[in-house]
Structures are given as structure tokens and as C-alpha cells.
LODRENMAR-393619 format. One record per residue (C-alpha): residue number from 1; residue in one letter; x negated, y, z negated. Coordinates in steps of 0.02 Angstrom, whole numbers, plus 50000, padded with zeros to 5 digits. Layout:
% residues N
num=NUM	residuo=A	X=X	Y=Y	Z=Z
...
//
This chain:
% residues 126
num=1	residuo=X	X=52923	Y=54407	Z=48790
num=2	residuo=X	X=52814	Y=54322	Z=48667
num=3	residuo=X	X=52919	Y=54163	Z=48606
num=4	residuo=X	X=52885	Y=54146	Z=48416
num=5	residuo=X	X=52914	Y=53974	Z=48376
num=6	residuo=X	X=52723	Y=53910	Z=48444
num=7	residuo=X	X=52646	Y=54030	Z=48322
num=8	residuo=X	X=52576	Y=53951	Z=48156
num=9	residuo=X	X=52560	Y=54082	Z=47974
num=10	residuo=X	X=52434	Y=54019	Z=47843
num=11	residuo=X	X=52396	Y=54108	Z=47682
num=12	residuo=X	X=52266	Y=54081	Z=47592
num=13	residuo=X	X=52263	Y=54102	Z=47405
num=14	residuo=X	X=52084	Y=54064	Z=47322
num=15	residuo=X	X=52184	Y=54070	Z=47155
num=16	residuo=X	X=52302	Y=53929	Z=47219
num=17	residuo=X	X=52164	Y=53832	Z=47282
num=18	residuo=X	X=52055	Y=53844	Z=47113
num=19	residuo=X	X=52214	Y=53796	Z=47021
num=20	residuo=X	X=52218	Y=53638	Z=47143
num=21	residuo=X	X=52039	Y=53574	Z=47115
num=22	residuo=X	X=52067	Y=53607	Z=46921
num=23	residuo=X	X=52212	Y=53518	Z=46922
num=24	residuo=X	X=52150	Y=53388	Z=47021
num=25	residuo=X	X=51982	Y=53361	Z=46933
num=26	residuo=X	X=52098	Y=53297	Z=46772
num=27	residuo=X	X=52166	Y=53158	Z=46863
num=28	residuo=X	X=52004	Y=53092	Z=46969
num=29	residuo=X	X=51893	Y=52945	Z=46863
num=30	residuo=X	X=51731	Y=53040	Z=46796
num=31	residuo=X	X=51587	Y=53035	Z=46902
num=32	residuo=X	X=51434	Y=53085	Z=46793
num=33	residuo=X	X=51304	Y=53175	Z=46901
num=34	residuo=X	X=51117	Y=53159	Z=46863
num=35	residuo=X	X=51094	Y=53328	Z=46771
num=36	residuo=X	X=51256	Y=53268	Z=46658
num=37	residuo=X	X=51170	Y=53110	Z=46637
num=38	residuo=X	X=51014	Y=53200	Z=46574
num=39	residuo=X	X=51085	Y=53314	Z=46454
num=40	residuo=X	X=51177	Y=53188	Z=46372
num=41	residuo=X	X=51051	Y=53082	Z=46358
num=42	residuo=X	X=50954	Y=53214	Z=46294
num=43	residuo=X	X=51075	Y=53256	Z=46135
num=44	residuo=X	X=51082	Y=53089	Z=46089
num=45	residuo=X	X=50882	Y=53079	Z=46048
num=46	residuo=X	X=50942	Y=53198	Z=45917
num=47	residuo=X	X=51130	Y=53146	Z=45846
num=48	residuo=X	X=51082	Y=52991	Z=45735
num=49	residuo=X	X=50942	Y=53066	Z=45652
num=50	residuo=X	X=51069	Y=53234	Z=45603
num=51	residuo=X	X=51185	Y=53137	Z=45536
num=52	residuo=X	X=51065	Y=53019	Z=45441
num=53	residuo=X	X=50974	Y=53177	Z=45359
num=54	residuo=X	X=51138	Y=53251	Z=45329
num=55	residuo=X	X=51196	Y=53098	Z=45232
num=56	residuo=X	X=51042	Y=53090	Z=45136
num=57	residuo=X	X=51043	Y=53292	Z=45117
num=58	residuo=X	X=51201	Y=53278	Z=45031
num=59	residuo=X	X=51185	Y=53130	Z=44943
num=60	residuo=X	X=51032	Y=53226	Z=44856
num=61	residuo=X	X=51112	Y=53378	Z=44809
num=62	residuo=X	X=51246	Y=53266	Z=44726
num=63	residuo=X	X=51119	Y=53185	Z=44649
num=64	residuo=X	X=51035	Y=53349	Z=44590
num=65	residuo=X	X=51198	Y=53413	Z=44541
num=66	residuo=X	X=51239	Y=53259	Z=44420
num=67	residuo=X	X=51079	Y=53267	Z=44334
num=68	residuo=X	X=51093	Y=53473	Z=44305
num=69	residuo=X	X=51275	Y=53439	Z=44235
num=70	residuo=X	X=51175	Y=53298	Z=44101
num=71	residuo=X	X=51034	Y=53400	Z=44064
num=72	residuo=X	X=51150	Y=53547	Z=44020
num=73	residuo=X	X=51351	Y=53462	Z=43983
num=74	residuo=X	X=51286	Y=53311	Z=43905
num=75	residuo=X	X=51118	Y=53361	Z=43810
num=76	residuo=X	X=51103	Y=53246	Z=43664
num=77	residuo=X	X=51137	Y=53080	Z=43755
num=78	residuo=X	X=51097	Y=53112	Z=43935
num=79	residuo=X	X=50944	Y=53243	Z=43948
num=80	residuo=X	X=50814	Y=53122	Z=44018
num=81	residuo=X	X=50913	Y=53010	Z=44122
num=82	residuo=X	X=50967	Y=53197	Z=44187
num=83	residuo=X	X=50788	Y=53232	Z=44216
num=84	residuo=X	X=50759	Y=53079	Z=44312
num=85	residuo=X	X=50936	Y=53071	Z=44414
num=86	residuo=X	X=50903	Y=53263	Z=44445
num=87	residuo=X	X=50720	Y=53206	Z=44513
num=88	residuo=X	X=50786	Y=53100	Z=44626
num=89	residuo=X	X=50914	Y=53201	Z=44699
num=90	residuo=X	X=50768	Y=53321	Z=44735
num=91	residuo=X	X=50666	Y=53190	Z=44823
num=92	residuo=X	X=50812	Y=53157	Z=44933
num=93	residuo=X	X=50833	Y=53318	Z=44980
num=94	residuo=X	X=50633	Y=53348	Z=45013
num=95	residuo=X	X=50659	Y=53179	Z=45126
num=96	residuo=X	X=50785	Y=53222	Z=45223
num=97	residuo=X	X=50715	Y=53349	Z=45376
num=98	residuo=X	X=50544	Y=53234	Z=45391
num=99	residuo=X	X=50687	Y=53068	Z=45397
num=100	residuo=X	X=50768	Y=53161	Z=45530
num=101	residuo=X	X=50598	Y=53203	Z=45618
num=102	residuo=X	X=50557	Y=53005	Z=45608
num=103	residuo=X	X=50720	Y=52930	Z=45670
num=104	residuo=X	X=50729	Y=53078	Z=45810
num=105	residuo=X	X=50548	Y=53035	Z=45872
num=106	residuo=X	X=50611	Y=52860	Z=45890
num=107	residuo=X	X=50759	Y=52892	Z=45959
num=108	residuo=X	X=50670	Y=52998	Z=46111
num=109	residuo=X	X=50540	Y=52841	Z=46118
num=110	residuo=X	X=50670	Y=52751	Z=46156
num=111	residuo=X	X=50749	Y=52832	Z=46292
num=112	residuo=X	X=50575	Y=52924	Z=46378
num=113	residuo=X	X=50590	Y=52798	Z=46517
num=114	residuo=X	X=50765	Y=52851	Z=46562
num=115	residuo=X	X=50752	Y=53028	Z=46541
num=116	residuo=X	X=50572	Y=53014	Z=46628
num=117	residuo=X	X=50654	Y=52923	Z=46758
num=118	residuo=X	X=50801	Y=53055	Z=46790
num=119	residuo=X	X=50685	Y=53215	Z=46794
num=120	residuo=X	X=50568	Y=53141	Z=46939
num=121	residuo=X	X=50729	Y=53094	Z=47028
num=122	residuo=X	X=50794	Y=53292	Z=47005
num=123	residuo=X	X=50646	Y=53340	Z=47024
num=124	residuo=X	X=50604	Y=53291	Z=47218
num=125	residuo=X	X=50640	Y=53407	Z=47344
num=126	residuo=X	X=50787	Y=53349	Z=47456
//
């Protein structure tokens, strides 16, 4: 007879396990990997000069907006100043993609060294 108590039952559940690590990953500091490190530095060349043209892109179209509503509401007293404000407004709006182009090609100036620095490093063979 086969005496059952120096036997040993494991099962293995790769479902369990995932929803271990996941769990686990949430409570374990951040540990940001080269390739992380990369993209994000990577979409930040880009963020400030969005939200720069954006601002102006808006501000230009509210600006063109204002100046419509005096050319056409406010005729009498307000057609030229419409004219101009409305001009404006335009120019803003023309500005805005070659502003973003500008602060953008500074921005990846800026952080060449780093990024060049990270792709040689991911780039070696191990």
C-alpha cells in the first residue's frame, strides 16, 4: 500500500497567475524601461507646441467671429474696426500650424541628445 500523506497536488491556473502579476503590478513603484522612456519622451517634442497652436487657433476664430458679428450686427458704428478685428483673427488662425511647427522643432532640439542617446542604447545587440 501506497501511503498518501507524502504525496504533494499542485494546480496550476494561468488565469490565477495573470490575475496575480496584474494585481501585483498596481502595488510595485514604477520602473520605466528604456522603450517607455523613449516614447514618452518622444510625445512630449510634440505636446507644448499642440496646445500653444490650439490656444492661438481658437483665440483666432474668436477673433474672426467678433469681427463677422461687427461687420454684420453692428454695421454703422463698428464695420471697420470689424474688418480689422476680423483680419486679425484670420492671421491667428493662418499662424497657428507653422507656430506649432516652430515650437515642436525646438522642442525635439532640445531633447535629440536624449532620445539619440536611448535609441543607440536599444539599439545594440545584447
Amino acid at each position: 500500500m501506497e501511503n498518501r500523506k507524502d504525496t504533494f497536488h499542485y494546480t496550476y491556473s494561468a488565469k490565477q497567475q495573470e490575475e496575480i502579476q496584474n494585481i501585483r503590478k498596481k502595488y510595485l513603484p514604477k520602473q520605466e524601461d528604456k522603450m517607455e522612456q523613449l516614447r514618452r519622451l518622444d510625445q512630449s517634442a510634440t505636446k507644448k507646441g499642440t496646445a500653444i497652436s490650439i490656444i492661438v487657433g481658437v483665440i483666432g476664430c474668436l477673433l474672426l467671429g467678433v469681427g463677422m458679428c461687427c461687420t454684420m450686427v453692428w454695421m454703422e458704428q463698428l464695420f471697420i474696426p470689424g474688418i480689422v478685428v476680423g483680419m486679425i483673427g484670420i492671421a491667428a488662425i493662418a499662424g497657428a500650424y507653422p507656430l506649432y511647427s516652430r515650437i515642436t522643432k525646438k522642442e525635439r532640439e532640445k531633447l535629440a541628445p536624449q532620445i539619440l542617446k536611448l535609441t543607440e542604447e536599444l539599439s545594440k545587440p545584447e
